[in-house]
TORDO-81096 format. One record per residue: x, y, z of N, C-alpha, C, O in turn; residue in three letters. Coordinates in pm, whole numbers, plus 50000, padded with zeros to 5 digits. Layout:
BEGIN
XYZXYZXYZXYZALA;...
end
This chain:
BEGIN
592944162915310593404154115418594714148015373595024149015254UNK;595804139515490596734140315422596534128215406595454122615423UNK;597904121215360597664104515313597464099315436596544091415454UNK;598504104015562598694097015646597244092515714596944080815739UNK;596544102515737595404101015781594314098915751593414098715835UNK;594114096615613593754091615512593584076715524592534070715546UNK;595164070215501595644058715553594754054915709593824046915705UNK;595184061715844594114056915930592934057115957592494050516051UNK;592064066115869590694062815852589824057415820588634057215853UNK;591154046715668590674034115593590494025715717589414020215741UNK;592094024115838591964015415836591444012615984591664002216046UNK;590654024716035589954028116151588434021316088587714014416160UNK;588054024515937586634015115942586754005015897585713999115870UNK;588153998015866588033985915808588173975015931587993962815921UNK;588563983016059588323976116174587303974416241587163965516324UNK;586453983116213584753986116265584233973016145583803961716172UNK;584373976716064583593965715973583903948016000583033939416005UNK;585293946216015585673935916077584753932016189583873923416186UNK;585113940116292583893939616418583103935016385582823923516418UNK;582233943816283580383937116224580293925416233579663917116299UNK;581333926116125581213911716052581263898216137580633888016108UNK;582103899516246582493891516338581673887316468581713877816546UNK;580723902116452579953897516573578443891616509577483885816559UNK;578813896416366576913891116268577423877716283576763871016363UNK;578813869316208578263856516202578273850916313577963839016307UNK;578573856116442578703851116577577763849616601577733839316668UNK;576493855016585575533859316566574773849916522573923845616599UNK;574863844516392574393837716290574283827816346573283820816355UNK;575743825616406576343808216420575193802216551574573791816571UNK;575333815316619574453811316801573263812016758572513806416837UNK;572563817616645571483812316644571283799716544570073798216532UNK;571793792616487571503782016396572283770416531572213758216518UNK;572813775316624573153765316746571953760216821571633748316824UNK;571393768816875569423773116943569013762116851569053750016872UNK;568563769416729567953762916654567823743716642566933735216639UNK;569653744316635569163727216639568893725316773567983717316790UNK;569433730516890569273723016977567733720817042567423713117132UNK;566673732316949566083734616973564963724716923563873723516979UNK;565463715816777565083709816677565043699416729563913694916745UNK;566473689116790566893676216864565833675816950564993666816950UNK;565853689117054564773684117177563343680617179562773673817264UNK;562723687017052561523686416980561253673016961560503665217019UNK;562203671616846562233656616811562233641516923561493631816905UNK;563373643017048563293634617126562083633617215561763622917267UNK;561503642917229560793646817330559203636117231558533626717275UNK;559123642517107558213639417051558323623517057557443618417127UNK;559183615017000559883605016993559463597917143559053586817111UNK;559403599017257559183598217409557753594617422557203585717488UNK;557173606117322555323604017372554603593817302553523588317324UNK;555603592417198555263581017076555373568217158554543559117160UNK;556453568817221556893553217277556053547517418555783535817446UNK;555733560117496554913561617594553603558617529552943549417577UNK;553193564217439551483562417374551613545317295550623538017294UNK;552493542217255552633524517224552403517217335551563508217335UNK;553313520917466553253513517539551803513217624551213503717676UNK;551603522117619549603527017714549433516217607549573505217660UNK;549143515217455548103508417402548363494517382547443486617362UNK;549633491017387550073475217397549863465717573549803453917606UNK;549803479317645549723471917828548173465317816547233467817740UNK;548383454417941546933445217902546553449418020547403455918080UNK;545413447518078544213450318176544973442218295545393430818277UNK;545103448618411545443438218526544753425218593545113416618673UNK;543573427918520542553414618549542653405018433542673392818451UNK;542713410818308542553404118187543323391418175544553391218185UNK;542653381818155543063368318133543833365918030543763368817910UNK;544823358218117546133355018003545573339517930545133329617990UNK;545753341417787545083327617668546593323617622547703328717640UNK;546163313117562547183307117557548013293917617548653286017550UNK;547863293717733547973281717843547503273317793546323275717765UNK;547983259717752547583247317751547393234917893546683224917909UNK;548303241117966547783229618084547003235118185546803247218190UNK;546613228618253545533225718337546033219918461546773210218476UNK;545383229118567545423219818698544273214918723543323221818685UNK;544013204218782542933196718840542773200618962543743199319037UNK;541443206619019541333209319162540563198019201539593193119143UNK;541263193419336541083176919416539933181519506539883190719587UNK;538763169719458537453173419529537463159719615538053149319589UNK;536583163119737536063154119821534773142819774533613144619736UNK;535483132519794533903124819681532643121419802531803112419797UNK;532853131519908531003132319992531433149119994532453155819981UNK;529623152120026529513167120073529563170020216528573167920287UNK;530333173220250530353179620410529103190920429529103200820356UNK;528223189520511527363195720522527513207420642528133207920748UNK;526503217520559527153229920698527313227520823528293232720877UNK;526173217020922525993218221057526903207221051526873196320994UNK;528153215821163528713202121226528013191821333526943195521383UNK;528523179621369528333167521413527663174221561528103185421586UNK;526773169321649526343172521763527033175421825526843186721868UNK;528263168621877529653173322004530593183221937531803181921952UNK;530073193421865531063201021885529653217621850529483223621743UNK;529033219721969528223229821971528843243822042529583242222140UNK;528583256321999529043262222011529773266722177530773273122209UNK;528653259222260528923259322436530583247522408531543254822434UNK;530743243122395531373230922374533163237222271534193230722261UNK;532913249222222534053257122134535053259222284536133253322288UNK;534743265122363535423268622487535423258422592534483254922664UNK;536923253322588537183243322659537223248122793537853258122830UNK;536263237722891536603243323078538163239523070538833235622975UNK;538523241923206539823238223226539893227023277538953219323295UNK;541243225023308542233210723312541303201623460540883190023470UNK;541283209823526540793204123668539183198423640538843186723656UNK;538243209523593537063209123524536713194023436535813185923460UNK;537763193623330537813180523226538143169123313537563158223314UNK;539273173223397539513158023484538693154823588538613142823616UNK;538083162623651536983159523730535603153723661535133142723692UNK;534993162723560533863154423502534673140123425534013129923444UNK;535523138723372535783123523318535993117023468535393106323451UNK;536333116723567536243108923693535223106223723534953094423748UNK;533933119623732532753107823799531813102823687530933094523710UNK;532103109623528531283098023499531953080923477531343070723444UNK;533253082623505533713066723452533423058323600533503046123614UNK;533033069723720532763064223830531343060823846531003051723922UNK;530623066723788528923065923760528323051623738527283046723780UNK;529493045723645528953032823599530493023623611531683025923632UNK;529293007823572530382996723607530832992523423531282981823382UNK;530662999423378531002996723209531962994123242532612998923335UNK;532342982123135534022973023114533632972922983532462970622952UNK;534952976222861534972975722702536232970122703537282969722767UNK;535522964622576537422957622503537492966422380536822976522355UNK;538522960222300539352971722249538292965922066537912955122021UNK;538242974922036537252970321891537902964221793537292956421720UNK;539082966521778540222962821677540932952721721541222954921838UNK;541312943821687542642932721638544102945421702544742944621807UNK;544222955921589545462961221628545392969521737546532972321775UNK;544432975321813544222982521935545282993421873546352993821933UNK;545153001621770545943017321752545383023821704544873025021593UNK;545513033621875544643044921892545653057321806546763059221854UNK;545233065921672545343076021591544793089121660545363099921642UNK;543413087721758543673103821768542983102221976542343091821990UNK;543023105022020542623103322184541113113522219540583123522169UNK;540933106722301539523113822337540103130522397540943130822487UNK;539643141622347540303153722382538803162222384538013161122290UNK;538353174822562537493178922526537973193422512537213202622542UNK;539433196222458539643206022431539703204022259539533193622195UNK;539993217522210539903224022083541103207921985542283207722022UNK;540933203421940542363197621815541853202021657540813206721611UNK;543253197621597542783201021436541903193621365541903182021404UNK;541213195521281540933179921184540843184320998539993189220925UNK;541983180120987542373183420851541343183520805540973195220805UNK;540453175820752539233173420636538173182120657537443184220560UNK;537833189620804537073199520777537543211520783536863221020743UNK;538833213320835539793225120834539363232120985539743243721003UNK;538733226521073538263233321188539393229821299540463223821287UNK;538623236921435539583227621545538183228021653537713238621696UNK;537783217721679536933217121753537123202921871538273198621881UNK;536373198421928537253190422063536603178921994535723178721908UNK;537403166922068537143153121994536633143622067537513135222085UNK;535453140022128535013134122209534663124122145533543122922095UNK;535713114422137536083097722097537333094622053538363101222038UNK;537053083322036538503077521989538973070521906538513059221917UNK;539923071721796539863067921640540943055621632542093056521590UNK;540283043321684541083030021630541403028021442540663026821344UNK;542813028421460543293023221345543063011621259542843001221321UNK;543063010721141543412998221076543692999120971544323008920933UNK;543222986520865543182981920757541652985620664540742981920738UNK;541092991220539539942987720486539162976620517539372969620418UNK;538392970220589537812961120582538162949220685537752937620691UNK;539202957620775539562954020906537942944720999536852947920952UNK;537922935821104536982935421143536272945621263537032945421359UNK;535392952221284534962957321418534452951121461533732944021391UNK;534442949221601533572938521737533312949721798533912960521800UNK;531802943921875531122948822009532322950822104533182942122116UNK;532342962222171533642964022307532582964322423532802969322533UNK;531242957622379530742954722524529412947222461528942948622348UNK;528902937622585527642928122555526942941822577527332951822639UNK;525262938222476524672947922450523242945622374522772934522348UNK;522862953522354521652952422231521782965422164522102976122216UNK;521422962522019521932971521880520462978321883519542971021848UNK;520132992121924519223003721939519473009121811518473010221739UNK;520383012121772520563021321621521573018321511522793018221528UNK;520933015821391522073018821290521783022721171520943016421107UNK;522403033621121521603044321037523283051320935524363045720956UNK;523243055820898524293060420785523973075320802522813078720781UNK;525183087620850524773099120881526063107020788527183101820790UNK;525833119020713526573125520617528103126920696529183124320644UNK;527913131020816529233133320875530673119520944531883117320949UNK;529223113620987530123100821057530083089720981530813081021027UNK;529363085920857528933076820766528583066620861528443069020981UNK;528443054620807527723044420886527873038721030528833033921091UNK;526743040721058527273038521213526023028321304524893026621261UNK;526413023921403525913013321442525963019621627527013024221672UNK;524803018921706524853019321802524243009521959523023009221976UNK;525063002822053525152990622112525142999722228525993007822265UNK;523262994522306523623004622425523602988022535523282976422509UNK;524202995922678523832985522734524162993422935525202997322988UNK;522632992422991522272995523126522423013323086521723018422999UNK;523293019723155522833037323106523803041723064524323051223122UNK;524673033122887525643030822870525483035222694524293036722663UNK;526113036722619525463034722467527083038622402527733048922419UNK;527433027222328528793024522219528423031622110527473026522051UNK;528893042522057528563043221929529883044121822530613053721846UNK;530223037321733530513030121650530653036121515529993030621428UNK;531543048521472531303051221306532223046221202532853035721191UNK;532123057521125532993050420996532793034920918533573029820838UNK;531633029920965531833017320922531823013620777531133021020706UNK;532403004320722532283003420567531132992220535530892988420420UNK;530572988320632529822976020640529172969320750529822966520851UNK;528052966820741527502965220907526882949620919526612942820820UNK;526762946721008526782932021018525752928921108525892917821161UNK;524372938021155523942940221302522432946021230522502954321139UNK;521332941921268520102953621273519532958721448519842954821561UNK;519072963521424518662973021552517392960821603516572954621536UNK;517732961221761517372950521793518062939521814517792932821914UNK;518942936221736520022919921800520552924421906520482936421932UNK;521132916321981521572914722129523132907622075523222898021998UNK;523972913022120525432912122118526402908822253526252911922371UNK;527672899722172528402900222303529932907022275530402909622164UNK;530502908922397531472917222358532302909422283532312898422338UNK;533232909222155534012906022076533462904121965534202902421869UNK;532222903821949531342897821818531272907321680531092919421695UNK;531352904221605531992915321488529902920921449528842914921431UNK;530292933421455528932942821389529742948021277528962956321230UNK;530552948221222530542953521082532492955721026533352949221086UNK;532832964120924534112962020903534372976120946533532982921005UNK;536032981720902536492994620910535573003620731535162996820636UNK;535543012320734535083018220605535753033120607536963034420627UNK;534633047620577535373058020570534483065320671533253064020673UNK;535203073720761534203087420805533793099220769533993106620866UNK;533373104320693533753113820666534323126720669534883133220580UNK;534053129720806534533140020840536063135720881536573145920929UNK;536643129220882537673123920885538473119020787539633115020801UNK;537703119520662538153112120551539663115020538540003106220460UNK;540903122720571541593128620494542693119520596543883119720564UNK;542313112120709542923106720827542943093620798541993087720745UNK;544573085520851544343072820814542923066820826541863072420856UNK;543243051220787541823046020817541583043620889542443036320939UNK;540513045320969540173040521128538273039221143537273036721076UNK;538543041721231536703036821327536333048921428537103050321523UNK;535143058521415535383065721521534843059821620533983051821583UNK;535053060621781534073054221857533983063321969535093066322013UNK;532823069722037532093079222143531283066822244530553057222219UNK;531763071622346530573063422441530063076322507530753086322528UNK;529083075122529528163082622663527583076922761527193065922721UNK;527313078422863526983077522989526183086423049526533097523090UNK;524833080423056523683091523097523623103123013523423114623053UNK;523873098222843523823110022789524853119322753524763127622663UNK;526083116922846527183123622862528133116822766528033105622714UNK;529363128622748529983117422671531563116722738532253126422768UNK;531913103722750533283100522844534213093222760533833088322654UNK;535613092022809536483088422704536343073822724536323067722831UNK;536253069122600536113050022570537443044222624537323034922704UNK;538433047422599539673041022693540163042022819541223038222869UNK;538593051322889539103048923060538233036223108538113032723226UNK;537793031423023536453018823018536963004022991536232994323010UNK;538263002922945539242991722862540042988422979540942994223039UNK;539202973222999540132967623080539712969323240540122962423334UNK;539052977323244538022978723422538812962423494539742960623573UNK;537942953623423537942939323534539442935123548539772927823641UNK;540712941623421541802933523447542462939423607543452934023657UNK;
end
């Protein structure tokens, strides 16, 4: 062979070998590239389940009670028990108010039924809630039921008077209305709660202004200034006490 070609045959495989060489560590390099990236993702990934499996075992129970707290709230109790059955005037016939014409017609004939004349029980004559035989609120039992009487204002220990001559039939202390005193007179009957103090037994004969007892608490009212509840009925019925105030003036 001659040199010349000789010469390009060296340097025909020293270019092939180049090649090799070039595409092995290319080769080499792309796989030790894989490799880490293959290594990093392992690792983070692993790293992820670790932090995820801390956090599962450090999370607390959604019910589980938090310790630790030093203060305290005080929950504000009622110092009487309100008992399940409400007060007689507010029975379930009695939840559904008749209408406007209905209410103003029965309060017309019973205040027409009779010759009842009342004075006002209080010194300050301030009326806090009105005789209503529809639905109102009453904070202290959280209901709304109708209010058949009428809640004179005062002072603790205010005086109450008879709002009509009479004789004292009842006085008895009841969970809802606390002490109460009742002054009937012809087919007429005052009844009288909240009292803090009674001044009267069943049986005395009264005239109108004469003190039967002081202001005290009602209960079912407790949460309402201080006052007096007072219901009259008529044949049983019950009519508003301030269409009765003042008849003779």
């Amino acid at each position: 062979m001659s040199d010349y070609n000789n010469r390009k045959y060296r340097r025909k495989r020293r270019s092939r070998n180049e090649k090799i060489g070039f595409y092995t560590a290319l080769s080499i390099c792309l796989i030790a590239i894989c490799m880490a990236v293959y290594s990093t993702y392992n690792t983070l990934s692993n790293s992820d389940v670790s932090i995820l499996q801390q956090n599962a075992t450090e999370a607390k129970p959604v019910n589980e009670v938090v310790t630790g707290v030093q203060e305290t709230i005080e929950v504000p109790t009622l110092n009487f028990e309100i008992p399940t059955v409400l007060p007689d005037e507010t029975t379930v016939e009695e939840t559904v108010a008749p209408s406007t014409a209905d209410n103003s017609m029965t309060a017309l004939q019973t205040m027409l039924s009779t010759e009842l004349t009342l004075t006002y029980p209080l010194k300050s004559n301030n009326v806090i809630r009105e005789y209503n035989e529809k639905s109102v609120y009453f904070k202290t039992l959280n209901v709304w039921k109708p209010h058949k009487a009428v809640d004179f204002a005062g002072e603790l220990g205010d005086e109450v008077c008879s709002m009509s001559n009479g004789a004292v039939t009842k006085v008895y202390e009841d969970a809802m209305y606390g002490k109460t005193v009742e002054i009937s007179i012809n087919d007429a009957v005052c009844i009288y709660s909240g009292l803090g103090s009674v001044n009267v037994k069943e049986g005395d004969s009264v005239e109108a202004g004469a003190k039967i007892g002081v202001i005290g608490t009602a209960p079912f009212e407790a949460t309402d200034e201080n006052h007096i509840h007072v219901q009259v009925k008529i044949n049983g019925k019950y009519s508003d006490p301030l269409s009765f105030i003042g008849n003779n003036e």
